[in-house]
C-alpha positions in Angstrom: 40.5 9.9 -100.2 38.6 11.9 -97.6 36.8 8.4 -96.6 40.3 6.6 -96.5 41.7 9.1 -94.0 38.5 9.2 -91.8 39.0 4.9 -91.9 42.6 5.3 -90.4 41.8 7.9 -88.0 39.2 5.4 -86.6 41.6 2.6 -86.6 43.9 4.8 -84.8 41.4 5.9 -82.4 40.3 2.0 -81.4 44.0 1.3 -81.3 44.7 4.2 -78.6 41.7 3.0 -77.0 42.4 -0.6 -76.8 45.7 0.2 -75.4 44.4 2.3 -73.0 42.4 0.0 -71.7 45.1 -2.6 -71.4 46.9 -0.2 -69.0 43.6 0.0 -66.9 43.4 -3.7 -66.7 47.2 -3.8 -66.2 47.1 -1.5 -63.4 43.9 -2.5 -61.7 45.7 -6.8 -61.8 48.8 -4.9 -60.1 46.7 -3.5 -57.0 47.9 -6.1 -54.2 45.0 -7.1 -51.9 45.4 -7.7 -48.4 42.6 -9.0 -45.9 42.7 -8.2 -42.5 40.9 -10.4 -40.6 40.0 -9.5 -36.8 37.9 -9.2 -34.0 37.9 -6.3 -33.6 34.0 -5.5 -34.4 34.0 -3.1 -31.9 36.4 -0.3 -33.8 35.0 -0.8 -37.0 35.7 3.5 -37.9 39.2 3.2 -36.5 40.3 0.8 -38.6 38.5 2.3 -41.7 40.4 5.8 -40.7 43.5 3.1 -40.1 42.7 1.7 -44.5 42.1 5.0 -46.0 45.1 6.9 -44.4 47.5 3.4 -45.4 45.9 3.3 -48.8 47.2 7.0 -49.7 50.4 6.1 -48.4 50.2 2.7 -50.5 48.1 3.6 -53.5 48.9 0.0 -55.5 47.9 -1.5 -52.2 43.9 -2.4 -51.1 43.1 -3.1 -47.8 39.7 -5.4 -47.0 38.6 -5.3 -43.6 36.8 -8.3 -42.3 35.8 -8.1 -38.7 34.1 -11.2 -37.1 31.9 -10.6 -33.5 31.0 -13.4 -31.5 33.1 -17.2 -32.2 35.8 -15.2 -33.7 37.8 -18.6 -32.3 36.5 -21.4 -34.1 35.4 -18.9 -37.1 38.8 -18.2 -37.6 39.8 -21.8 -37.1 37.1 -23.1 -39.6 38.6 -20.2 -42.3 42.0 -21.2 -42.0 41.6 -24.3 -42.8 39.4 -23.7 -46.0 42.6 -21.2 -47.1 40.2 -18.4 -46.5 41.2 -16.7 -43.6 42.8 -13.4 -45.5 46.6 -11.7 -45.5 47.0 -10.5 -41.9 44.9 -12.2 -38.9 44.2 -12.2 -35.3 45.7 -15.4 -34.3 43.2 -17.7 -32.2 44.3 -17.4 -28.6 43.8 -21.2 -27.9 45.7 -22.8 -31.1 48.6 -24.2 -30.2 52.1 -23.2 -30.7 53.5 -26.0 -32.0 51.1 -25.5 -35.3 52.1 -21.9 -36.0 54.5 -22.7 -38.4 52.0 -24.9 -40.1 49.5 -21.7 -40.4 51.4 -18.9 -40.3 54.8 -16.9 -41.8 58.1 -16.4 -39.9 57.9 -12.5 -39.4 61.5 -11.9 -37.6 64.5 -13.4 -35.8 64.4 -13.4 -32.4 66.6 -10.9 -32.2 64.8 -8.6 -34.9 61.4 -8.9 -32.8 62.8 -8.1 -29.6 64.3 -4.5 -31.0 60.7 -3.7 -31.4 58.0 -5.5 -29.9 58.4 -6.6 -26.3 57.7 -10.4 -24.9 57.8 -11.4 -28.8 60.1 -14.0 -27.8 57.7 -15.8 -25.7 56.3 -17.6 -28.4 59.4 -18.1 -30.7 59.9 -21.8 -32.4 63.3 -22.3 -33.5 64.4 -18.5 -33.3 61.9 -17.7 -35.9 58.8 -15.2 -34.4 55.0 -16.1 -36.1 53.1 -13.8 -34.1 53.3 -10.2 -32.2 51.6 -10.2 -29.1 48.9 -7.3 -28.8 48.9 -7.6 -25.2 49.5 -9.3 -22.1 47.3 -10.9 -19.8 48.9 -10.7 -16.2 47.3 -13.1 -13.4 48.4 -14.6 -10.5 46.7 -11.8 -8.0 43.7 -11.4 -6.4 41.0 -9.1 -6.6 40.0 -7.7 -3.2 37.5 -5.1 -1.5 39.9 -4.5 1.6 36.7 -2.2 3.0 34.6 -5.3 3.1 37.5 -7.5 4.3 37.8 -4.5 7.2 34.6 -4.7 8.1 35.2 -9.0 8.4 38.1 -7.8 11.1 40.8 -8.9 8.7 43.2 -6.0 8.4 46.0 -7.8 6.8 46.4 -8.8 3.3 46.1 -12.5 3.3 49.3 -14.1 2.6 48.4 -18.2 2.1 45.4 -19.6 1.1 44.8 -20.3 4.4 44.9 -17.2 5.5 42.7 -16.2 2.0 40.3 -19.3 3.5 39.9 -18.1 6.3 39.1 -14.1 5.6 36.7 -15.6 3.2 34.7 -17.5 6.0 34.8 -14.4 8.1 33.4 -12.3 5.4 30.5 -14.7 5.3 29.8 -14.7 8.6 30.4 -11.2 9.7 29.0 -9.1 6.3 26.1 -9.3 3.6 28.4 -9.7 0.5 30.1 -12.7 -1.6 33.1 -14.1 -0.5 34.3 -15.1 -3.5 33.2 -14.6 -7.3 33.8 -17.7 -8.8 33.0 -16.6 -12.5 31.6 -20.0 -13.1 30.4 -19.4 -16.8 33.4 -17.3 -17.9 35.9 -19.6 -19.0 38.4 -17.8 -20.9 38.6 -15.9 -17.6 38.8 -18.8 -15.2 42.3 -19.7 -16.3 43.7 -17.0 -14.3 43.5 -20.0 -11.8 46.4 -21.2 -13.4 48.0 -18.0 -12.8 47.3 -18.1 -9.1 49.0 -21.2 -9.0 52.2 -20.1 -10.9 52.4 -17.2 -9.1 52.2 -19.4 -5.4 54.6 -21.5 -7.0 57.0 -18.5 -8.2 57.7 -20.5 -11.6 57.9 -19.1 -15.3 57.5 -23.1 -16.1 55.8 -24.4 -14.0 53.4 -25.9 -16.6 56.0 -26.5 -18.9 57.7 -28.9 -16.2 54.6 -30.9 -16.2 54.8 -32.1 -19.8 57.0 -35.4 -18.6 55.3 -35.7 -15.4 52.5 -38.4 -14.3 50.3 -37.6 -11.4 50.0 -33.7 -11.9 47.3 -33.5 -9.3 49.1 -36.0 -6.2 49.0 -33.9 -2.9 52.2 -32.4 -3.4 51.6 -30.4 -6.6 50.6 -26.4 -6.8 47.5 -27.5 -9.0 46.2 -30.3 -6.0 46.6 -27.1 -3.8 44.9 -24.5 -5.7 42.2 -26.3 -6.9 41.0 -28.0 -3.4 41.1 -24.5 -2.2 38.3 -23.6 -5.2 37.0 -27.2 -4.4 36.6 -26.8 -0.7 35.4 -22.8 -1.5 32.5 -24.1 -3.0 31.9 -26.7 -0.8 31.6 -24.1 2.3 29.2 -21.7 0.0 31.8 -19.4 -0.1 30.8 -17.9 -3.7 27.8 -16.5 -5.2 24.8 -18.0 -5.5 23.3 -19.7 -7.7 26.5 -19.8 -10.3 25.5 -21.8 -13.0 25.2 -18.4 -15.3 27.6 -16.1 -13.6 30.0 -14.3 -16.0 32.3 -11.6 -14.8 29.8 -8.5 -15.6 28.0 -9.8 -12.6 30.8 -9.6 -10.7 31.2 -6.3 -11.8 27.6 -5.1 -10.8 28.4 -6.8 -7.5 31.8 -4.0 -7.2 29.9 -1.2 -8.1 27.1 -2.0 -4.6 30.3 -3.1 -2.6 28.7 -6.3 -2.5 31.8 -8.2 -3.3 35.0 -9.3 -1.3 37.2 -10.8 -3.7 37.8 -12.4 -6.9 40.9 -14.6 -8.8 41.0 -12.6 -12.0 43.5 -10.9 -14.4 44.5 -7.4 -14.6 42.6 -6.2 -17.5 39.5 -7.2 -15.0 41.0 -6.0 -11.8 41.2 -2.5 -13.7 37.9 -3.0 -14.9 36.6 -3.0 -11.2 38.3 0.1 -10.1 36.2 2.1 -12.7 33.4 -0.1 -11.7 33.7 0.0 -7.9 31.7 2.0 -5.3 34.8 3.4 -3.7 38.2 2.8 -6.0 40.4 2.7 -3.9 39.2 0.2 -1.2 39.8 -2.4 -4.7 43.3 -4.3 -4.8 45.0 -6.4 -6.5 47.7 -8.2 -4.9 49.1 -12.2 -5.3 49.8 -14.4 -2.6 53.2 -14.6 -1.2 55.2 -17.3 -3.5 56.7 -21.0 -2.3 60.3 -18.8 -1.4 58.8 -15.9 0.0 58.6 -13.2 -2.8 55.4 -11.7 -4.8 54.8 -12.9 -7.9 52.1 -12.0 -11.1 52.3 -14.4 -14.0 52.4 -12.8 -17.2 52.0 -14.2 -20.8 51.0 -12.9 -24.6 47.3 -13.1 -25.4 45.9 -12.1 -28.8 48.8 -12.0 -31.3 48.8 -10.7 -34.9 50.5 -12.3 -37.6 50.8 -13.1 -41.7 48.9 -16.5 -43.4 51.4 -18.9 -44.7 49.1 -19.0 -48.0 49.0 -15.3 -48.5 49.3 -14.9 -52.0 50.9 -11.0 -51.0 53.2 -11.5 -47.7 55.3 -8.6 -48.3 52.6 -6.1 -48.7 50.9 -7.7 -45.7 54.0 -7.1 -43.9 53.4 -3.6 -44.8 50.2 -3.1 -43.6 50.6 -5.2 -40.2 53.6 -3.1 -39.5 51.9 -0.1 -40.4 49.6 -0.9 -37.7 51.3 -1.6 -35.3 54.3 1.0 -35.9 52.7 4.2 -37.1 49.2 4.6 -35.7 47.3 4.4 -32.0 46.2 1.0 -33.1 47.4 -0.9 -30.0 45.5 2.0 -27.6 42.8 0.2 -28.5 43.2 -3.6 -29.0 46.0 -4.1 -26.4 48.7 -1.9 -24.7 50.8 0.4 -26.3 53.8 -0.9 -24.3 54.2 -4.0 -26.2 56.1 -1.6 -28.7 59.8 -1.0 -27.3 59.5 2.6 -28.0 57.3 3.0 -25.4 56.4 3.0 -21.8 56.7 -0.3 -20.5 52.9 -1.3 -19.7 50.8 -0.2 -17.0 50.4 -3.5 -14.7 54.8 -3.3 -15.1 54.7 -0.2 -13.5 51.7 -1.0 -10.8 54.4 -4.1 -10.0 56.9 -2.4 -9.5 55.1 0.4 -7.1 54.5 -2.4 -4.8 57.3 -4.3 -4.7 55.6 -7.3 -6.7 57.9 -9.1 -9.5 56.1 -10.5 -13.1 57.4 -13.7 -14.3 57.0 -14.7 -17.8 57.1 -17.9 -19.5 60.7 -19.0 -20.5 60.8 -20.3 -24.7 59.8 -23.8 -24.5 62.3 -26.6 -25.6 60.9 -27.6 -29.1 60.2 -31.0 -27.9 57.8 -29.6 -25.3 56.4 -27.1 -27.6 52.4 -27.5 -27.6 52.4 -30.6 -25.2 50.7 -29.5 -22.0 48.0 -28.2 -24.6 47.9 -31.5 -26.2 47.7 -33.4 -23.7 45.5 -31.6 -21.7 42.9 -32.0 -25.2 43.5 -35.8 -25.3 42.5 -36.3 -21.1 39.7 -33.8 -21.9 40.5 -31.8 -18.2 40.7 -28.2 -20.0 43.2 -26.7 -17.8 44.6 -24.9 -20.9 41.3 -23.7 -21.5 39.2 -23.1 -18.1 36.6 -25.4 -18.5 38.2 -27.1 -16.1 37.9 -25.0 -13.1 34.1 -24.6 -14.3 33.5 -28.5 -14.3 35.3 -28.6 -10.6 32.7 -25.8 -9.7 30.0 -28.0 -10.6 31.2 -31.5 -9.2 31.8 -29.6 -5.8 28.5 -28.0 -5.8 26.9 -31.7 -6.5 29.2 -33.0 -3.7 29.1 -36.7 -5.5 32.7 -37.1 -5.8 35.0 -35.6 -2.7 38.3 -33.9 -4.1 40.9 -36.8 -4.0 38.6 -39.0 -5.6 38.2 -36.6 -8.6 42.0 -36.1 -8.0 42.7 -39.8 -8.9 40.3 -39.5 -11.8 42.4 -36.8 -13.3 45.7 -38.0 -12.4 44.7 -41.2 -14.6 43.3 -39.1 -17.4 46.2 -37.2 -17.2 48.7 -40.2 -17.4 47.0 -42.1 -19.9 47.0 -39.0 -22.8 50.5 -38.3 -21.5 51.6 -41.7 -22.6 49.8 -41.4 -26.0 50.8 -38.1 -26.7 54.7 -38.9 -26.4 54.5 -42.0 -28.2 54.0 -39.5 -31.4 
């Protein structure tokens, strides 16, 4: 009898057991997983704190950081389309809009965004909102040392890229430092070329109106003018030498020695320099005036964040990308805190609006034009979209084979020819 009793408390006891362990399993199948993937290498223990304090909040959620350094671009590319690029990603600057919905979920209306992330319109297809920008990049100014330009005898800020030529030429003659930076090597930064010329033109689609257009570089169009002015800069040995390796840190080191009399950049650089710069306050950032007389800065949404179409957990995504963006310092440190409504509008608004300067933004493209400038820029192989353009003009002016309007008609057909492939799709 005793044995008997001792058998059913053992049967008992691996019954408990086993169904314990079924609740473990059960449990541990229900915690969600979501990936983050980022480039953000360089606040690895801010977004740890960021996990651990979401993960109390959200214990049946598990947060995986992944944080890619250098190539995040094409890394990121290459993982989304092997279905392994997480939950919640940094969306590749260059990938073009008109494949969003293709990658990525709808997060919000329109009208949902815009009550709490600012300029999340921008990039809308079809009222439907795939990504929430991190930040701004605002362009269409230029960088200037008004002590060197003093000491050149120019006392006024130029207003035309005459003017601009010709303060350049007297810098060369009359001082020791660079004219002009041209950045050469740093292509994500040499598209604030294109903001220069959108801001001369006082546009929010400027490049939009191009889609339909043959010819983009005759001698009547903004990108003819702005680009024969880097052309012909070149050409006079206007920027640093030698080039081929320059990157904007040397243009930086060039600011701190006062060596350096201006530059086309952003204003995430143009803020850089201040901090960099010999004497602060002799650095300025200021646009040409525009094609009717006002000041204009071109801005548009950089990095954005969104959610993987083949997220096996979008709502708990969701979660944590809100959670991000809504209840911690997050954006202090990958972009500006003003893209949240709640907030301060963003620094370079309020440096605007000190000096009088007005910030265009790109209107929401038609959704027959979405994507097109981008693809046909990819098909003619120029890389306006992408600033390798401006660094291969660098180049074929240095080597002074080609003169401008002959590379102009070179472009113009490349230009015409994708144009006419592209909208036969």
């Amino acid at each position: 009898m005793k044995k008997k009793w001792i058998i059913i408390w053992v049967l008992v006891f691996l019954v408990i057991c086993s169904f314990a362990l079924r609740i473990i399993g059960y449990n541990h199948e229900e915690k969600k997983q979501v990936v983050f993937l980022n480039n953000f290498i360089n606040i690895s223990d801010k977004l740890e704190q960021y996990e651990k304090s979401f993960e109390k909040l959200h214990p049946d959620i598990d947060i995986k950081i992944e944080s890619v350094g250098d190539q995040y671009e094409n890394i990121s590319i290459v993982r989304l389309n092997a279905n392994k690029a997480g939950d919640v990603m940094v969306i590749p600057s260059y990938m073009n809009l008109s494949d969003y919905p293709d990658y990525y979920e709808p997060l919000y209306s329109v009208g949902e965004a815009l009550n709490k992330y600012r300029f999340s319109d921008i990039k809308a297809i079809d009222d439907k909102v795939y990504s929430i920008p991190l930040s701004m990049t605002v362009s269409g100014g230029i960088l200037y040392d008004m002590k060197i330009l003093n000491d050149a005898g120019i006392t006024k800020m130029p207003q035309s890229l005459d003017d601009l030529k010709e303060a350049l030429r007297a810098v060369k003659t009359r001082t020791n430092a660079v004219p002009l930076y041209s950045n050469a090597r740093g292509e994500e930064q040499l598209i604030s070329w294109n903001g220069l010329i959108y801001s001369i033109e006082g546009s929010n689609d400027y490049m939009t109106s191009m889609v339909n257009e043959n010819n983009i570089f005759s001698s009547d169009s903004r990108y003819y003018e702005v680009y024969k002015f880097l052309y012909e800069c070149v050409s006079e040995n206007l920027i640093e030498s030698p080039f081929t390796s320059s990157k904007w840190d040397g243009g930086l080191e060039l600011i701190k020695k006062g060596n350096l009399a201006s530059a086309v950049v952003n204003f995430h650089m143009y803020e850089e320099a201040k901090q960099y710069a010999l004497n602060s306050d002799s650095i300025e950032y200021f646009p040409l005036k525009s094609a009717g007389g006002d000041y204009y800065l071109y801005g548009e949404p950089s990095y954005g964040i969104g959610i993987n179409k083949e997220s096996k957990n979008k709502e708990e995504a969701k979660m944590w990308m809100e959670y991000l963006l809504d209840e911690t310092d997050f954006l202090n440190y990958v972009g500006d805190s003003g893209m949240l409504v709640k907030n301060d509008k963003p620094e370079y608004e309020k440096m605007a609006q000190t000096n009088g300067l007005n910030i265009i933004y790109p209107d929401r493209v038609a959704e027959e034009n979405i994507g097109k400038f981008e693809k046909i820029d990819n098909e003619a192989c120029l890389g306006i979209y992408g600033g390798s353009f401006a660094f291969n003009l660098i180049n074929s002016a240095a080597e002074g084979k080609n003169n401008y309007d002959e590379l102009c008609i070179d472009w113009n057909n490349r230009w015409n020819s994708a144009s006419k492939e592209i909208n036969k799709k």
